[in-house]
C-alpha positions as CSV (number, residue, x, y, z in Angstrom):
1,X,65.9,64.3,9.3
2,X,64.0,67.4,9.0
3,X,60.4,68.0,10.7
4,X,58.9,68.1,7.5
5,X,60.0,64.5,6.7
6,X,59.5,63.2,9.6
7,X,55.6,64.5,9.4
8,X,55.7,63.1,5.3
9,X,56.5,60.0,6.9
10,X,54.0,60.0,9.5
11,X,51.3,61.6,7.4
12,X,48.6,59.5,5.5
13,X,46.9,59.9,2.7
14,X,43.7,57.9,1.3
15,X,44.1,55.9,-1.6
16,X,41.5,53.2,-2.3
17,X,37.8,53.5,-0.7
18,X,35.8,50.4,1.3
19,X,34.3,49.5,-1.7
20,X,37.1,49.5,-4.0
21,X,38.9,47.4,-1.7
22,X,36.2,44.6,-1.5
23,X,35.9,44.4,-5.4
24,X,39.6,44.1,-5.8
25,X,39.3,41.2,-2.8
26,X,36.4,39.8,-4.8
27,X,37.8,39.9,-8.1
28,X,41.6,38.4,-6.9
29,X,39.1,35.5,-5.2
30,X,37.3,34.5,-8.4
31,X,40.0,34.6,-10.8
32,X,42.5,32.8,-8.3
33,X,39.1,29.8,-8.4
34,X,39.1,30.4,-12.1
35,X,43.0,29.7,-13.0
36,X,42.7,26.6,-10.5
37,X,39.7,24.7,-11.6
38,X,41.3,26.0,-15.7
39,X,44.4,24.4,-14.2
40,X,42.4,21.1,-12.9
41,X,40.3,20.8,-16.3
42,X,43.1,21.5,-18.3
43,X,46.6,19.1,-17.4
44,X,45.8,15.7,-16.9
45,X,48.3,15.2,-14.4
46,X,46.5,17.6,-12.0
47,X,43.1,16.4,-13.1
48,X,43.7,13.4,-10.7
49,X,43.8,15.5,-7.7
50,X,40.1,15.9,-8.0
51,X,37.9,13.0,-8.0
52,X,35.0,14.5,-9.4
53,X,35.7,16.2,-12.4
54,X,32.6,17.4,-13.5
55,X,32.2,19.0,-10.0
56,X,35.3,21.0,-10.9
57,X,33.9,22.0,-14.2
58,X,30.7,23.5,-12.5
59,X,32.9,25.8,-9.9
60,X,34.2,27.0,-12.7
61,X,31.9,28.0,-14.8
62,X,29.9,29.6,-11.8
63,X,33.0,31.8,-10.8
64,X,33.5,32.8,-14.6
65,X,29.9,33.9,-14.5
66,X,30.5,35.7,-11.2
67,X,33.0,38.1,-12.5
68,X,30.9,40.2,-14.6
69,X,28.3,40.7,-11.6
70,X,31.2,41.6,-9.5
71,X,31.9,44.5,-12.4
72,X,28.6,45.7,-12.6
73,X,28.3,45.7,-8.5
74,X,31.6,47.7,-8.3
75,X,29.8,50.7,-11.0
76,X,28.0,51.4,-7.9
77,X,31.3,53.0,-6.1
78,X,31.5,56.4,-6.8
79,X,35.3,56.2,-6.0
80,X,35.4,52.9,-8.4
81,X,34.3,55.0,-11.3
82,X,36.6,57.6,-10.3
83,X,39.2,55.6,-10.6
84,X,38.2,53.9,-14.1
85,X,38.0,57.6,-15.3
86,X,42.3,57.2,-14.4
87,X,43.0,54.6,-15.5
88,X,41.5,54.6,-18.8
89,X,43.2,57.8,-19.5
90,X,47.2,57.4,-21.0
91,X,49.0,60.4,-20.7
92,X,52.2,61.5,-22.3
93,X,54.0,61.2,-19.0
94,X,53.1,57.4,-18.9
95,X,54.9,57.2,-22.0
96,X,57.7,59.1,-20.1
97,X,57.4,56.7,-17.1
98,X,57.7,53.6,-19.4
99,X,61.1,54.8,-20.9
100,X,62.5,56.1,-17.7
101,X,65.1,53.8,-16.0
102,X,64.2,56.1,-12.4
103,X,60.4,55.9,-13.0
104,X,60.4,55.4,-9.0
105,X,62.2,58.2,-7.9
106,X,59.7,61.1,-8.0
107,X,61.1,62.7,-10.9
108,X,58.1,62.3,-12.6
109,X,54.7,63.7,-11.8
110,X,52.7,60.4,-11.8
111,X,49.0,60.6,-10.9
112,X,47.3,58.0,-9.2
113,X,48.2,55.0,-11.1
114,X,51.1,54.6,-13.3
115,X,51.4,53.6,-16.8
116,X,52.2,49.6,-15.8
117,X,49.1,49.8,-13.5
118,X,47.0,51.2,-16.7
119,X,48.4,48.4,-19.1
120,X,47.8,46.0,-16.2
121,X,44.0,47.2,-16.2
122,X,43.7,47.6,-19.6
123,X,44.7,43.7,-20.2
124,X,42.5,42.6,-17.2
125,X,39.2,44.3,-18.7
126,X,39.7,43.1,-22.1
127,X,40.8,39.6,-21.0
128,X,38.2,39.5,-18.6
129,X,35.0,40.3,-21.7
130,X,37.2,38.2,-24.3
131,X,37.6,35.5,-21.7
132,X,33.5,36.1,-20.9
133,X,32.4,35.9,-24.4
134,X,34.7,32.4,-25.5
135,X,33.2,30.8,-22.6
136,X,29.8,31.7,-23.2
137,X,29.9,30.3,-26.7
138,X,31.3,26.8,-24.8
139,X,29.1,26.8,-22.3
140,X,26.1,27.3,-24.8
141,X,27.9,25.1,-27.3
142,X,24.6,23.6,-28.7
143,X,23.6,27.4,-30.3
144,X,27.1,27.5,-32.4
145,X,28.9,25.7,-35.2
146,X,31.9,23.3,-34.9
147,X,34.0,26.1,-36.2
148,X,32.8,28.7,-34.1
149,X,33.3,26.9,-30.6
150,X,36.8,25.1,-31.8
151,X,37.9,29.2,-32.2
152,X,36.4,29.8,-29.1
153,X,38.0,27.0,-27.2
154,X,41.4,27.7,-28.8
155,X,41.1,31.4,-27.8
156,X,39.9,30.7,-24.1
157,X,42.4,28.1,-23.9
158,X,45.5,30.3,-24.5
159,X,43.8,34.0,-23.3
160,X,43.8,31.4,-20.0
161,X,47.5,31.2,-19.9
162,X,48.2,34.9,-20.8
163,X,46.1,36.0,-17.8
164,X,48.2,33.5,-15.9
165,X,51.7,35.4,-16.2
166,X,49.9,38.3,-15.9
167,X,48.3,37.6,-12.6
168,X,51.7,36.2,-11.4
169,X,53.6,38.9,-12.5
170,X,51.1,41.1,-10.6
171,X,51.3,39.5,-7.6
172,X,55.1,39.6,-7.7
173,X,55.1,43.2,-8.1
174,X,52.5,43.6,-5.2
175,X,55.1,41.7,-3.1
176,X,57.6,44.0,-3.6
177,X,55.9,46.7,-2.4
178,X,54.8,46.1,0.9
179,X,52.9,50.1,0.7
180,X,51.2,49.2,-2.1
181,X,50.0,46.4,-0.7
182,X,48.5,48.7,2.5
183,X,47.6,50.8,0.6
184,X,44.9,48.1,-0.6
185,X,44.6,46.4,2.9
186,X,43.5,49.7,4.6
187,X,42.9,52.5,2.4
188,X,45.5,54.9,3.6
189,X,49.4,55.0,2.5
190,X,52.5,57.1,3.8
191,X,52.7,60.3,2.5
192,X,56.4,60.1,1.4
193,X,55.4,56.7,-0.6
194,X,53.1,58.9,-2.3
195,X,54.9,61.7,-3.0
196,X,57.9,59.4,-4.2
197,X,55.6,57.1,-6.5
198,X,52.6,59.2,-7.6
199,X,53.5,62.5,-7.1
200,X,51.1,64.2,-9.5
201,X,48.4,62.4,-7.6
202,X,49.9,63.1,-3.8
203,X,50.3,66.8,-4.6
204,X,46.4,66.7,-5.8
205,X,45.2,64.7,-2.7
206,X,47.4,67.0,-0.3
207,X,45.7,70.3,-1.8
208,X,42.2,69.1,-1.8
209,X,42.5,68.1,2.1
210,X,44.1,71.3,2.8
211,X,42.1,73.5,0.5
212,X,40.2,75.7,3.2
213,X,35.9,75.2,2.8
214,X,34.5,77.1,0.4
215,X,32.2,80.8,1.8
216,X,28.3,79.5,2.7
217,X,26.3,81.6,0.9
């Protein structure tokens, strides 16, 4: 192995910030409560687990109502908005990486998040405000027709499910990747992870670290 792997290996790079770390903790905490008290009001046969269903009802409904101050505390984080500036923005080359079968190889220059990650996002955010306003509309049932909160429960209902396999198929992708999933425990990942997953992005990272300090006037 040459020096100059052997340092990639070595070498870190910083990927996710203190605070983009805790909203992501925050965020996997409240929807984990949400899908199990949805789970506990939702199947009979798991609504005997809990004695009290009503206290059930009210953890949820706090935790859905949690989420959005989460959001609005994570627009604080310079790096957060950063970062929603990414992944909001679908390149060509994500539609390269979605077609590729060796989308992991490093052929391709991938920036920071790849084109899975962006859907992933993209779903989350607009599950998250569709999933907001349906349960608004039940919890202040009283302000809204029969019609409107029978939609709304039908739409939370199955949006509920959807988010389900997506969170699972999330986590089972996280779980394959034991770097990834550093790379969110500590901030930092391997260079050579970087360079072999997000390229684009590694290349960007390595030339602003190494990018000698601009003349004082």
């Amino acid at each position: 192995m040459s020096q100059s792997s052997e340092t990639a290996q070595e070498r870190t790079l910083p990927r996710f910030s203190r605070g983009e770390r805790w909203v992501h903790r925050s965020i996997a905490i409240d929807m984990g409560v949400l899908l199990i008290t949805a789970a506990l009001l939702y199947f009979p046969s798991l609504a005997g687990v809990v004695g009290n269903r009503q206290i059930v009802r009210v953890i949820h409904e706090a935790a859905g109502w949690v989420i959005p101050v989460l959001l609005l505390l994570a627009l604080l984080s310079a790096a957060f908005r950063a970062d929603a500036g990414r992944l909001n923005r679908f390149r060509p080359s994500d539609w390269e990486w979605l077609r590729s079968r060796d989308r992991r190889s490093g052929r391709l220059p991938v920036g920071k998040f790849n084109a899975g990650q962006k859907l992933n996002a993209a779903f989350t955010l607009g599950a998250i405000l569709v999933m907001l306003g349906s349960g608004a509309i039940m919890f202040f049932s009283s302000l809204f027709t029969d019609a409107i909160r029978t939609g709304a429960t039908f739409v939370h209902d199955w949006l509920a499910l959807a988010v389900a396999v997506v969170v699972i198929g999330h986590m089972y992708m996280a779980f394959k990747d034991a770097t990834a999933r550093m790379g969110m425990r500590t901030g930092e990942v391997p260079e050579d992870w970087a360079r072999r997953e997000h390229r684009a992005w590694a290349e960007e990272t390595l030339d602003a670290t190494t990018a000698p300090p601009s003349p004082r006037p």
